[in-house]
LOMARFI-698149 format. One record per residue: x, y negated, z negated of N, C-alpha, C in turn; residue in three letters. Coordinates in nm, 3 decimals. Last residue first. Layout:
// LOMARFI-698149
<<X, Y, Z>, <X, Y, Z>, <X, Y, Z>, "ALA">
...
This chain:
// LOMARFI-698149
<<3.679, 1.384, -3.018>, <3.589, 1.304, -3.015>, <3.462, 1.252, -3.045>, "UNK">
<<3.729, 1.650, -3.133>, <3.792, 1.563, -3.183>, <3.702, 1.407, -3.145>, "UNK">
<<3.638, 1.845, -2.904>, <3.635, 1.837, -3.030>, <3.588, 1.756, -3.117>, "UNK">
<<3.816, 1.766, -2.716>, <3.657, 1.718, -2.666>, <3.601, 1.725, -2.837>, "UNK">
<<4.088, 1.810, -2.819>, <4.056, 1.640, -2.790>, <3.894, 1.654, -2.783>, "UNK">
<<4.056, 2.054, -2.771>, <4.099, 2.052, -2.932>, <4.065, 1.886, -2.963>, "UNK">
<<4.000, 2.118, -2.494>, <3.932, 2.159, -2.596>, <3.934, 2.116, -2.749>, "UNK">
<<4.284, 2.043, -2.453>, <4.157, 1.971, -2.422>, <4.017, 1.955, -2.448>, "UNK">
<<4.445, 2.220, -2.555>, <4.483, 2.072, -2.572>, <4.326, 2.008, -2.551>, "UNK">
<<4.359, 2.483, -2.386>, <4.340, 2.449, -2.546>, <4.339, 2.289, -2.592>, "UNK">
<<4.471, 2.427, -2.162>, <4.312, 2.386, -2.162>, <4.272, 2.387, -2.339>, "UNK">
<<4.755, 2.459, -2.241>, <4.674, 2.266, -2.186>, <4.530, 2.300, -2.197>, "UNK">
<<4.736, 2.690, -2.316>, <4.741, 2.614, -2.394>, <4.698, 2.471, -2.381>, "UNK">
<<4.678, 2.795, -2.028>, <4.566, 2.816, -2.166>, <4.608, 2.720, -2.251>, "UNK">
<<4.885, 2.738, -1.899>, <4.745, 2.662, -1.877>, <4.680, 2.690, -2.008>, "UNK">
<<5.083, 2.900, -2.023>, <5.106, 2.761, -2.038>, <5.000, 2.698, -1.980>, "UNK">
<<4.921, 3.221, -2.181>, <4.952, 3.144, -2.080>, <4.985, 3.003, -2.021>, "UNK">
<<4.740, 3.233, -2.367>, <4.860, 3.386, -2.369>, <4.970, 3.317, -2.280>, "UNK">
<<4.492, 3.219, -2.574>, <4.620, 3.123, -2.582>, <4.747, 3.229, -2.505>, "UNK">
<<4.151, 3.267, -2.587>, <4.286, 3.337, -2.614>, <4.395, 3.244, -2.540>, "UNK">
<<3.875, 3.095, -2.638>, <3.978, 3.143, -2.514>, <4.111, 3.177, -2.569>, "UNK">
<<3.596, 3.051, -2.661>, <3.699, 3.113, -2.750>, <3.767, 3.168, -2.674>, "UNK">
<<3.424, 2.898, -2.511>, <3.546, 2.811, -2.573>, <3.635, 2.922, -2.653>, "UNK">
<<3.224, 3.053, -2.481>, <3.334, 3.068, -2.409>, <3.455, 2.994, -2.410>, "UNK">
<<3.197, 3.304, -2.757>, <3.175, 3.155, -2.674>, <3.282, 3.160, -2.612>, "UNK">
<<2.991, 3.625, -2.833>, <3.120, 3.521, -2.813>, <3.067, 3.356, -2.795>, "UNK">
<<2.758, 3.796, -2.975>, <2.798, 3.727, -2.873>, <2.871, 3.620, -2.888>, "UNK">
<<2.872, 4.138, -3.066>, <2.819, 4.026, -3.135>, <2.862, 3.908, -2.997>, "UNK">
<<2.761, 4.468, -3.014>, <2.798, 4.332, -2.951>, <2.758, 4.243, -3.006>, "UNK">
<<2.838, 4.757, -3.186>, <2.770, 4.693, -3.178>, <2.823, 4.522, -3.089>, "UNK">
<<2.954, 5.077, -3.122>, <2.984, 4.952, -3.099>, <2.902, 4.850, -3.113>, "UNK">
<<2.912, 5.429, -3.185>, <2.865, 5.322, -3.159>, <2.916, 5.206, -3.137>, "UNK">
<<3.107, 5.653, -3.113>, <3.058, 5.573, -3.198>, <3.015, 5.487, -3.206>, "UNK">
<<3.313, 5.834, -2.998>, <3.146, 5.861, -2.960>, <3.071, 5.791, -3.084>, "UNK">
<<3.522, 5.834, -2.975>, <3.497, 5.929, -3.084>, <3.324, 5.925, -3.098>, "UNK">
<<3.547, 5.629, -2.807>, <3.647, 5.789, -2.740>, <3.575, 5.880, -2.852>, "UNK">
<<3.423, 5.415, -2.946>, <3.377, 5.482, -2.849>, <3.498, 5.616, -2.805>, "UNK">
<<3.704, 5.393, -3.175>, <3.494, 5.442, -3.188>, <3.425, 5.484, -3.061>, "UNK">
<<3.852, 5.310, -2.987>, <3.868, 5.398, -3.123>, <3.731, 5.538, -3.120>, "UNK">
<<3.788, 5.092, -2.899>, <3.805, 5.209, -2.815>, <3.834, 5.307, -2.857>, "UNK">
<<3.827, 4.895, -3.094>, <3.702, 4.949, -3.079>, <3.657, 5.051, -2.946>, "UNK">
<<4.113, 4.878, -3.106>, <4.027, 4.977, -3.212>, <3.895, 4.963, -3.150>, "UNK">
<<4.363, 4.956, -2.887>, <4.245, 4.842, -2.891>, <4.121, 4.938, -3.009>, "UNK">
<<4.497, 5.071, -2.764>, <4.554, 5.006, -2.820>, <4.455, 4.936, -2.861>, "UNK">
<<4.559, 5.416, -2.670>, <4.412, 5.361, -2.706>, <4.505, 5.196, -2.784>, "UNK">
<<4.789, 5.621, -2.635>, <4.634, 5.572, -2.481>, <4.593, 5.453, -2.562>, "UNK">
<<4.875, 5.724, -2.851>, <4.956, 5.648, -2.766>, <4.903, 5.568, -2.615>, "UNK">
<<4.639, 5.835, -2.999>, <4.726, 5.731, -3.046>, <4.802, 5.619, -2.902>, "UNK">
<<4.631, 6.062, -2.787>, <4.550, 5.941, -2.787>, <4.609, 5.813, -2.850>, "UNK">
<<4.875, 6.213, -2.845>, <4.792, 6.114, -2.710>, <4.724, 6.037, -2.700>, "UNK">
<<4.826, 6.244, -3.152>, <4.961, 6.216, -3.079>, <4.894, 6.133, -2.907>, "UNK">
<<4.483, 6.193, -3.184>, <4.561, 6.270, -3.160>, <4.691, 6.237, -3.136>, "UNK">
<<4.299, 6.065, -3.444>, <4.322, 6.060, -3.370>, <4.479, 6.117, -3.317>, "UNK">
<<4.208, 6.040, -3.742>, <4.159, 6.155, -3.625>, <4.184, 6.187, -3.509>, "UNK">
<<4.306, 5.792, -3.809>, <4.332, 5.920, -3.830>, <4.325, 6.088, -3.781>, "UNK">
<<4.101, 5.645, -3.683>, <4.224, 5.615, -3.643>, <4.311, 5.757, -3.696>, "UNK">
<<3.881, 5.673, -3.823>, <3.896, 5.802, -3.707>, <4.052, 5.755, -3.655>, "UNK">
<<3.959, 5.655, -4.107>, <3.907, 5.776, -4.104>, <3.928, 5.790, -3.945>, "UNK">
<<3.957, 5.357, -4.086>, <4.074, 5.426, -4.095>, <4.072, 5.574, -4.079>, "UNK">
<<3.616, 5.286, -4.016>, <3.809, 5.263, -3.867>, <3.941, 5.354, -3.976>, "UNK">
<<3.563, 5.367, -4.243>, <3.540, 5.449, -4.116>, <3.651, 5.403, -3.976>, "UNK">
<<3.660, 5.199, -4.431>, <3.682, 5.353, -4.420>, <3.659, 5.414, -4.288>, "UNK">
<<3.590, 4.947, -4.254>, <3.703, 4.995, -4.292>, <3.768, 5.152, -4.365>, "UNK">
<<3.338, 4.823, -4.062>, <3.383, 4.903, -4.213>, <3.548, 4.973, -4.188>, "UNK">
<<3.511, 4.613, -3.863>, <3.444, 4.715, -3.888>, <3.485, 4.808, -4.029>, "UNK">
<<3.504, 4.381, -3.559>, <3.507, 4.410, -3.717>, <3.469, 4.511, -3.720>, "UNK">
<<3.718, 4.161, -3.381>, <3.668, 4.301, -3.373>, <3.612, 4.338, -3.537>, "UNK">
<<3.638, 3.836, -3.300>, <3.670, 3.922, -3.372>, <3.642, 4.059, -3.310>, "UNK">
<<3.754, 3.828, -2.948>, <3.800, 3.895, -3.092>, <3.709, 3.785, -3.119>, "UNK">
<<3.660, 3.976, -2.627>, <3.734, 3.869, -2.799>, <3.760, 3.911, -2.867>, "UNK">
<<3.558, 4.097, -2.336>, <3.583, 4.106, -2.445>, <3.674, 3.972, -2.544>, "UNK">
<<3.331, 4.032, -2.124>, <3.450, 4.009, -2.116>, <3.449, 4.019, -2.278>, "UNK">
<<3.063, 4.253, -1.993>, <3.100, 4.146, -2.029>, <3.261, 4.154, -2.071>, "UNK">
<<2.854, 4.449, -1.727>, <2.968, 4.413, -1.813>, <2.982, 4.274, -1.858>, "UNK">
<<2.620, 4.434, -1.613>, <2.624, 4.553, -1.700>, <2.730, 4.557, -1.781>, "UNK">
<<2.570, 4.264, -1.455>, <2.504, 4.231, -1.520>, <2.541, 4.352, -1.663>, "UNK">
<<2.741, 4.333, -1.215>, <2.793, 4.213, -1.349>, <2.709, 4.259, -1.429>, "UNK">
<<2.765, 4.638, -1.079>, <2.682, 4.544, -1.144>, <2.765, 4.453, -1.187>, "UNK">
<<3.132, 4.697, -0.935>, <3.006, 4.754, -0.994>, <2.927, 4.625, -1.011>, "UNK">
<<3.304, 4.812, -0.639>, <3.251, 4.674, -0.699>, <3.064, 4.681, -0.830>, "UNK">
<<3.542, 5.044, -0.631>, <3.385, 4.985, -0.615>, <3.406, 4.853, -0.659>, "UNK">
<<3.775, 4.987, -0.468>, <3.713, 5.118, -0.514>, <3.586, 5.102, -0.515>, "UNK">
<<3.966, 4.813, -0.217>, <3.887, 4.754, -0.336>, <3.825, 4.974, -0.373>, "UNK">
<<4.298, 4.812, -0.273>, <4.176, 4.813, -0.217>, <4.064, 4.864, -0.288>, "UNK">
<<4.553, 4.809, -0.391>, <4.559, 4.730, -0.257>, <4.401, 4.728, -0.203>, "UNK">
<<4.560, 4.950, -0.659>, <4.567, 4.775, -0.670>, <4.605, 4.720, -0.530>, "UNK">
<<4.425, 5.175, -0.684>, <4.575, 5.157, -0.592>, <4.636, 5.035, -0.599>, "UNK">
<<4.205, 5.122, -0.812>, <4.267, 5.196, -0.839>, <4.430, 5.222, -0.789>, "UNK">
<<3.977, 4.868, -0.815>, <4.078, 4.906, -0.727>, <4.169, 4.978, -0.831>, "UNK">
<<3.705, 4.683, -0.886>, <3.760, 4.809, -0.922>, <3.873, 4.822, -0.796>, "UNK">
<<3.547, 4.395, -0.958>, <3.614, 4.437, -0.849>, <3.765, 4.569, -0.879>, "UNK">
<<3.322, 4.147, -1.082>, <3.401, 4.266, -1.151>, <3.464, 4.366, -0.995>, "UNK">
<<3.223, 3.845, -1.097>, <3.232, 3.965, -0.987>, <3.369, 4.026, -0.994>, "UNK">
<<3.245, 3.645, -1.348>, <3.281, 3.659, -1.192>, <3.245, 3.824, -1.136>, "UNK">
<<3.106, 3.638, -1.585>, <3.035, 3.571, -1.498>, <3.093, 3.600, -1.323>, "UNK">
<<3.024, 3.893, -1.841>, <3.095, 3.847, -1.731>, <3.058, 3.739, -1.652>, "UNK">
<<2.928, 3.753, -2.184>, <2.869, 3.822, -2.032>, <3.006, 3.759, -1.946>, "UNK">
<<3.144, 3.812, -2.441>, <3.058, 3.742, -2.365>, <3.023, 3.769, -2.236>, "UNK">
<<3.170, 3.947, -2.763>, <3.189, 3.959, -2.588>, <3.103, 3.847, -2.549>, "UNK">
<<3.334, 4.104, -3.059>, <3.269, 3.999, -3.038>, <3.320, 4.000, -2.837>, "UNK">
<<3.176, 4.410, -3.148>, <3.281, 4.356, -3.077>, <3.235, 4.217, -3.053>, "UNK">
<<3.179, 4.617, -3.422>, <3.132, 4.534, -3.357>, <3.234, 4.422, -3.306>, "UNK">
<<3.064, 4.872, -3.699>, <3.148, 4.858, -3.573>, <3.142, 4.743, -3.513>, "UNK">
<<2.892, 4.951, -3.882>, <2.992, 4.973, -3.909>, <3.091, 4.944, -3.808>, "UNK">
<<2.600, 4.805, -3.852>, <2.665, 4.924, -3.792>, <2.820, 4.950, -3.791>, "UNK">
<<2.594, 4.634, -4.115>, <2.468, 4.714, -4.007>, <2.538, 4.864, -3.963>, "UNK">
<<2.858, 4.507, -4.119>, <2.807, 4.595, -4.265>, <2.675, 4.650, -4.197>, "UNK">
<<2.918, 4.450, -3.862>, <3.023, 4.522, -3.948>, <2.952, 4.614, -4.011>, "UNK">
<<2.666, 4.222, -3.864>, <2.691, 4.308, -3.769>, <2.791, 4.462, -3.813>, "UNK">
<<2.789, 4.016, -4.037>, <2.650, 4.117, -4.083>, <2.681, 4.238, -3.966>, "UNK">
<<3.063, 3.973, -3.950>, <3.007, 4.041, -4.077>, <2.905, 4.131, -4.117>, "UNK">
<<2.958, 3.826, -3.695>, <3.094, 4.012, -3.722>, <3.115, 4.037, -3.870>, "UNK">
<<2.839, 3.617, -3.770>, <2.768, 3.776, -3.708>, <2.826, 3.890, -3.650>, "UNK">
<<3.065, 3.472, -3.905>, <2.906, 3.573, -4.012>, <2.861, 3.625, -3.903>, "UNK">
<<3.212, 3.398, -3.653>, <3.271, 3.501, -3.782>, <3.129, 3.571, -3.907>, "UNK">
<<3.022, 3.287, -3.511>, <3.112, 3.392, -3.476>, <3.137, 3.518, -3.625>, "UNK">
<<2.944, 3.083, -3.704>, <2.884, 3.161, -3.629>, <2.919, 3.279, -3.584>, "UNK">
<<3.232, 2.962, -3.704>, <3.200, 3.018, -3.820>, <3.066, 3.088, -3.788>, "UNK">
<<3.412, 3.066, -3.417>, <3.327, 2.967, -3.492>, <3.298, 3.051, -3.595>, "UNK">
<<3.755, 3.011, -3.293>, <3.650, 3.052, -3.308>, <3.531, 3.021, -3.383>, "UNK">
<<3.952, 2.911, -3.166>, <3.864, 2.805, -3.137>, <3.730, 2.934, -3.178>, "UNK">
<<4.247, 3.034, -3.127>, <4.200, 2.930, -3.250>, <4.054, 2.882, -3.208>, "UNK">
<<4.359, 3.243, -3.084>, <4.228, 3.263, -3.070>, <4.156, 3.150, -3.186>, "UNK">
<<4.562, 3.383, -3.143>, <4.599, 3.277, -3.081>, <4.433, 3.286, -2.999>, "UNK">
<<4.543, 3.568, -3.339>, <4.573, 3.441, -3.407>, <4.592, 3.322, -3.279>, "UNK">
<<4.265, 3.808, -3.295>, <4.403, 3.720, -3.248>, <4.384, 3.584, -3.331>, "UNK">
<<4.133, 3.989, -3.596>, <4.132, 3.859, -3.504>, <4.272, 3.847, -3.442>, "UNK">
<<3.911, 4.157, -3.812>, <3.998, 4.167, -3.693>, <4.012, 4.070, -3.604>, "UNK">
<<3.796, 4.191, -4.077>, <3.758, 4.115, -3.946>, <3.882, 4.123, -3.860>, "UNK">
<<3.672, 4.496, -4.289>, <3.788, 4.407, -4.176>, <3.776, 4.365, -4.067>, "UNK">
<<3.455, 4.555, -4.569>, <3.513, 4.503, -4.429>, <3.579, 4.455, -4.367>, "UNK">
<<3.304, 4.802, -4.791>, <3.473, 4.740, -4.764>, <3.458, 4.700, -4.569>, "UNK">
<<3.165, 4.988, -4.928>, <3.108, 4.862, -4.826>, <3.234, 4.794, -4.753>, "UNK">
<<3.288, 5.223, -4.965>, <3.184, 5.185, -4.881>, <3.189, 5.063, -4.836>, "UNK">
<<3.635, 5.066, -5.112>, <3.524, 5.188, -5.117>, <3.403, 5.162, -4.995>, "UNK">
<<3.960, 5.086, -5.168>, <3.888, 5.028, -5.057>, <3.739, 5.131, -5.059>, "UNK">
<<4.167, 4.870, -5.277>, <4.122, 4.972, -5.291>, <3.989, 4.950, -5.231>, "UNK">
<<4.379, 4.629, -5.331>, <4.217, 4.592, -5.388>, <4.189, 4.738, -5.384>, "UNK">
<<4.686, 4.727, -5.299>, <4.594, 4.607, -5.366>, <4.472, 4.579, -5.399>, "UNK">
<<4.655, 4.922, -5.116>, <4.754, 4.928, -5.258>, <4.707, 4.839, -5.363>, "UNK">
<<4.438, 4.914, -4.946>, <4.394, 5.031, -5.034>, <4.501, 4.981, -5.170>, "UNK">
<<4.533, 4.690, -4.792>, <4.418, 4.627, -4.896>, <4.406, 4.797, -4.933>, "UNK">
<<4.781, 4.788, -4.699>, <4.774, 4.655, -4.778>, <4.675, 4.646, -4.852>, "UNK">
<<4.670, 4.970, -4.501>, <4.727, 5.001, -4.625>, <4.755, 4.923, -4.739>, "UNK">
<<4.551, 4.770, -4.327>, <4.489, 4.863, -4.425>, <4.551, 4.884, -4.535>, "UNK">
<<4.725, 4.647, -4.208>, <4.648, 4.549, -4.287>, <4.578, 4.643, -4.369>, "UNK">
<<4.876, 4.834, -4.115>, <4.916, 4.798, -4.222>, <4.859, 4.728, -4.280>, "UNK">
<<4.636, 4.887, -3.885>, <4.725, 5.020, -4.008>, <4.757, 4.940, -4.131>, "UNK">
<<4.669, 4.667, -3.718>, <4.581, 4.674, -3.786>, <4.602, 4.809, -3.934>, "UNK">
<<4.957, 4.722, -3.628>, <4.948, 4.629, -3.707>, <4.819, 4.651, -3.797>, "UNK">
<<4.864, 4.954, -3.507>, <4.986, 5.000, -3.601>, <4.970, 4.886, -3.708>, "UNK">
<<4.719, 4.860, -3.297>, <4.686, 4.951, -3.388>, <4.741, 4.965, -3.548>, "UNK">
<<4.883, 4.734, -3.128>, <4.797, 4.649, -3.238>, <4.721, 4.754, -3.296>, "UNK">
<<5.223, 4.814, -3.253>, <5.126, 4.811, -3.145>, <5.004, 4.738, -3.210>, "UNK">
<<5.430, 4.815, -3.412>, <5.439, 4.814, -3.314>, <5.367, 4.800, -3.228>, "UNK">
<<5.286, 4.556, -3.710>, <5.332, 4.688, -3.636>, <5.399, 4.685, -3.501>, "UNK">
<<5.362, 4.280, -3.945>, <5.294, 4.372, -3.835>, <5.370, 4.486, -3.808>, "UNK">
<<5.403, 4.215, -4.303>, <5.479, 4.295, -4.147>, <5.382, 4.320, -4.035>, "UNK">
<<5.205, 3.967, -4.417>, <5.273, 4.088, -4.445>, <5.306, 4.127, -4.287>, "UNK">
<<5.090, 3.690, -4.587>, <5.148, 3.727, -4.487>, <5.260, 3.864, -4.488>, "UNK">
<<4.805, 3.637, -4.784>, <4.895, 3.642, -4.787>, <4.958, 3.698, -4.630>, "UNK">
<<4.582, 3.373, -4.935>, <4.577, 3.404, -4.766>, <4.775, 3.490, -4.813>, "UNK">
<<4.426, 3.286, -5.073>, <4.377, 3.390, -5.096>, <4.413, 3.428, -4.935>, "UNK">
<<4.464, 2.999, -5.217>, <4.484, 3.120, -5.290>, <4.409, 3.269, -5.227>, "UNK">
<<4.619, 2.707, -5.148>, <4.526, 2.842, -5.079>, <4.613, 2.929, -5.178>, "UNK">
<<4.782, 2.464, -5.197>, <4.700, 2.520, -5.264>, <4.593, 2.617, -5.199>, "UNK">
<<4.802, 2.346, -4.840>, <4.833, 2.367, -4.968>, <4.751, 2.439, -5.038>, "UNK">
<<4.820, 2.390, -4.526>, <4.667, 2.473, -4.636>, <4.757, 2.460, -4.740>, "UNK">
<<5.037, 2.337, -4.441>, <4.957, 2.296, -4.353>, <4.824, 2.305, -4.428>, "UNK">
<<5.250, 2.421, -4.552>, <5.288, 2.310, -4.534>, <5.147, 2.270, -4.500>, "UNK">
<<5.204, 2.702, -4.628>, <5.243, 2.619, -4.766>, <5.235, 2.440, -4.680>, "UNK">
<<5.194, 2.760, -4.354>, <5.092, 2.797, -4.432>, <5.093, 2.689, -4.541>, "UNK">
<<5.495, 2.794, -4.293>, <5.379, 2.693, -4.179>, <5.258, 2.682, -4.285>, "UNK">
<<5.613, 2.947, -4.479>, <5.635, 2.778, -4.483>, <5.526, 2.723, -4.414>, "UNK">
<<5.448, 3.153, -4.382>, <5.437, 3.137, -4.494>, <5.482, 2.997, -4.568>, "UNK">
<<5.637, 3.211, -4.152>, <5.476, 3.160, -4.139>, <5.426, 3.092, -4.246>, "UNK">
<<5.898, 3.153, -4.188>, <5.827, 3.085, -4.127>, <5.719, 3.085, -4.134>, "UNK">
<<5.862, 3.496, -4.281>, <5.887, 3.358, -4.416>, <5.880, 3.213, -4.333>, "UNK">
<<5.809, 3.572, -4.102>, <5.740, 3.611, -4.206>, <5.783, 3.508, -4.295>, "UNK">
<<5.915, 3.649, -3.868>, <5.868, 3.550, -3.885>, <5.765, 3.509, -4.013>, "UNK">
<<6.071, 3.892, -3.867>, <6.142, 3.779, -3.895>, <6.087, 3.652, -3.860>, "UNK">
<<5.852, 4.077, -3.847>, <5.867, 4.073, -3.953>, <6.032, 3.912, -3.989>, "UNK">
<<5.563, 3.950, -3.710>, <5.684, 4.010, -3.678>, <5.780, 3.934, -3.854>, "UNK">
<<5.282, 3.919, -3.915>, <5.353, 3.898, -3.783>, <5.455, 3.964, -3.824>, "UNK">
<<4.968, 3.898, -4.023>, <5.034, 3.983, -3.981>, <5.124, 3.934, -3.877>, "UNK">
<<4.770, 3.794, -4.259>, <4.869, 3.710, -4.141>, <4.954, 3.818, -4.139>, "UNK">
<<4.484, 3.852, -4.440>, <4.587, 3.905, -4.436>, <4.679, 3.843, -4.299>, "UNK">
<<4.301, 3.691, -4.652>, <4.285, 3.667, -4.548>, <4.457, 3.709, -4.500>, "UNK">
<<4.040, 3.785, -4.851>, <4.148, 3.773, -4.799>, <4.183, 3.749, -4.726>, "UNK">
<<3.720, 3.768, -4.893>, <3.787, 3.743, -5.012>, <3.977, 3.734, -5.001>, "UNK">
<<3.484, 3.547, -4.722>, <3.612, 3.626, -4.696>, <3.701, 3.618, -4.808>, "UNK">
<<3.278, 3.395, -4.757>, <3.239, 3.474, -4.801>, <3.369, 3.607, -4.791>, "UNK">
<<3.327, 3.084, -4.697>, <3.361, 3.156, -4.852>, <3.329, 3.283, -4.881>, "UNK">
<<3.553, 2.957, -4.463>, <3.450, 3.064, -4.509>, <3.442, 3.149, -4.614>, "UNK">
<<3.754, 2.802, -4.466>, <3.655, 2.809, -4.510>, <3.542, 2.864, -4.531>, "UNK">
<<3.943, 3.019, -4.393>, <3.983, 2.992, -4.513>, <3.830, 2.917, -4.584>, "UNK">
<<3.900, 3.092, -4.104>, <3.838, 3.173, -4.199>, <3.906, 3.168, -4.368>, "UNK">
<<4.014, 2.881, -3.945>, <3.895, 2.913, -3.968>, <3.778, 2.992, -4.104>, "UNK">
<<4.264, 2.787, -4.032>, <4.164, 2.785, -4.053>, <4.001, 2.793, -4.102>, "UNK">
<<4.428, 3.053, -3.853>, <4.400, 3.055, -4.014>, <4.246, 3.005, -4.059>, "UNK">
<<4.388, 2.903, -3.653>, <4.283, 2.982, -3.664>, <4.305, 3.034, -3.812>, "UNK">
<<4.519, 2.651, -3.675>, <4.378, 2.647, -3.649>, <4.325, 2.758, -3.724>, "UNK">
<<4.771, 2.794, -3.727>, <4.739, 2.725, -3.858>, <4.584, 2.748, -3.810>, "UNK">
<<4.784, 2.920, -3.455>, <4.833, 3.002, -3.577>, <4.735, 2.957, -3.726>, "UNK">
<<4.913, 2.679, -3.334>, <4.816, 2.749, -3.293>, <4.758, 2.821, -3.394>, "UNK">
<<5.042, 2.433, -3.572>, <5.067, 2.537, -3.467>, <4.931, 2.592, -3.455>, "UNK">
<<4.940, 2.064, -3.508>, <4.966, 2.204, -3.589>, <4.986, 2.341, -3.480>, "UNK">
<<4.853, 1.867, -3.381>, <4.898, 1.821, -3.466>, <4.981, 1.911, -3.531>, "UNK">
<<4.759, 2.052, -3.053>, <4.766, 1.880, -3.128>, <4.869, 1.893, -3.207>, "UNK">
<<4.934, 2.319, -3.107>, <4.817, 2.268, -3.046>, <4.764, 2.142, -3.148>, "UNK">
<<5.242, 2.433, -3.091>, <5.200, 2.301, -3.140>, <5.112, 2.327, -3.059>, "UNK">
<<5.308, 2.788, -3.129>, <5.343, 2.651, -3.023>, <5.214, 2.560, -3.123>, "UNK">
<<5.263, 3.018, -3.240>, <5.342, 2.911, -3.334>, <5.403, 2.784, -3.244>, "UNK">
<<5.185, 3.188, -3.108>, <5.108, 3.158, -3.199>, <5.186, 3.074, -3.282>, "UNK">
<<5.416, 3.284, -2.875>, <5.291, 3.120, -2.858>, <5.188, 3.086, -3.018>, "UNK">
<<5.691, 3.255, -3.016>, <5.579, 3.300, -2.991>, <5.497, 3.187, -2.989>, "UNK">
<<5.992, 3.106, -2.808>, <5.914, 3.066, -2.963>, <5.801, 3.165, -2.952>, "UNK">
<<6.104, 3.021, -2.645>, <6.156, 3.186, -2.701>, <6.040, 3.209, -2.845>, "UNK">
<<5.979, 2.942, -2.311>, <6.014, 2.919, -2.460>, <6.024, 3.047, -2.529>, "UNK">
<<5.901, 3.012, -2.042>, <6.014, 2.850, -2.080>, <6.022, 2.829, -2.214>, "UNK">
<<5.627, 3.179, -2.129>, <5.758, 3.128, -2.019>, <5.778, 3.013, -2.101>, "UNK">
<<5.397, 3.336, -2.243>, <5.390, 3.216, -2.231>, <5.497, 3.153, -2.129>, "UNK">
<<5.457, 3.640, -2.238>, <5.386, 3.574, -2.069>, <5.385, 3.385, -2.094>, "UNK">
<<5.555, 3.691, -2.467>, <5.617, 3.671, -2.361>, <5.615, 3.623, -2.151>, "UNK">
<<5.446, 3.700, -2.719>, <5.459, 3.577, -2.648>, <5.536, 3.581, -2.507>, "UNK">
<<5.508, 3.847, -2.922>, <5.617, 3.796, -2.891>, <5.628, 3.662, -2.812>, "UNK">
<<5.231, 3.966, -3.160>, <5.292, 3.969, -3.023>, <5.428, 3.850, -2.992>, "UNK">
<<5.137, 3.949, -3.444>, <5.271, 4.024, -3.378>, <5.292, 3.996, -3.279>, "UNK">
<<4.930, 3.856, -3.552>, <5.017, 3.747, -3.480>, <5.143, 3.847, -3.500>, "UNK">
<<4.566, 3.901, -3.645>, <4.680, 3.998, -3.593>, <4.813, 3.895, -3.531>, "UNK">
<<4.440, 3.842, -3.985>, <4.449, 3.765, -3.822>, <4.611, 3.857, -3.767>, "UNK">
<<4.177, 4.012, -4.140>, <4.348, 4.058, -4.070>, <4.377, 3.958, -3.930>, "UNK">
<<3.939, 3.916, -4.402>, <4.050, 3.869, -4.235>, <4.179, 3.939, -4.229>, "UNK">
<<3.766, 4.162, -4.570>, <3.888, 4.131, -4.528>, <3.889, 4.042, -4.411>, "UNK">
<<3.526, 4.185, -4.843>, <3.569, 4.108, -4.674>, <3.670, 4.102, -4.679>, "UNK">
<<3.438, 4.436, -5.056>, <3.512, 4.314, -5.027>, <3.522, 4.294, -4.876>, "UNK">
């Protein structure tokens, strides 16, 4: 089976001037949140689609959902975690109590404030997933990457050509992300917030699925106006 885990724990706190999380600020017509739902409601090849947030936004979301995607049968909303590990954890444990989870079993991994992703996007963190059990959605750097360790001067300045800027989705067989998340030490646990740093610390491949650059994460009161504008070029 295909899992979506859209991740919407975070608090929102770099957005400013509102107590609200940004995955539930109004982009156009609907919250941020609904878009990227969205996305992966039409995609028929995703048999769930798990909404992870803070747990006193759990019956808000679930109104936002009922109000915005009537009749959906295959999107439920359960607790996030403390970290985005922890959250991704419970999207697990969710699908072993409920579906049970053998070989082929996959989890797309997404920010919810990552509404502008494509259905392109989302089938080549599928096939990609079920290939190599791992895969990051990136796009090439374009500015000039600039290392400073003291944050007053510069360390190196490496290649561009050798880095790109990370997204979401993150996907990956799902026995094997829960198997090394497991493997993983009291320290590390507490180092690593990001699963596909999982796999590389454990010397595992990563496969790169390529982004867009319209898929711009929502963290910041410009991001959202450039979202606004993005959501109008769209629309036209």
């Amino acid at each position: 089976m295909i899992f979506a885990a859209i991740l919407a724990g975070g608090i929102g706190s770099r957005m400013g001037g509102t107590d609200t999380p940004k995955q539930f600020l109004e982009l156009g017509s609907k919250p941020v949140i609904i878009h990227t739902i969205e996305k992966f409601v039409i995609n028929d090849n995703i048999d769930e689609i798990i909404v992870l947030t803070p747990k006193n936004f759990i019956n808000h979301t679930n109104h936002l959902i009922d109000k915005y995607i009537p009749n959906h049968k295959n999107i439920v909303v359960i607790e996030g975690g403390k970290t985005r590990n922890d959250t991704i954890m419970n999207s697990i444990s969710y699908i072993e109590e409920n579906h049970g989870i053998d070989e082929e079993s996959i989890i797309i991994t997404h920010d919810s404030v990552r509404p502008f992703l494509t259905h392109r996007i989302i089938e080549d963190n599928i096939e990609a997933a079920k290939k190599y059990g791992a895969c990051d959605t990136v796009i090439p750097a374009t500015d000039t990457i600039v290392e400073s360790i003291n944050a007053e001067t510069i360390e190196s300045i490496p290649v561009r050509d050798y880095y790109y800027q990370g997204q979401t989705p993150q996907s990956f067989n799902i026995k094997k992300l829960f198997n090394l998340i497991n493997s993983l030490t009291e320290e590390e646990s507490n180092i690593l917030t990001d699963a596909c740093k999982i796999f590389v610390l454990k010397d595992e491949d990563v496969h790169l699925v390529e982004g867009e650059v319209t898929n711009i994460k929502i963290t910041y009161p410009y991001d959202l106006k450039l979202a606004n504008t993005i959501l109008e070029d769209i629309h036209d």
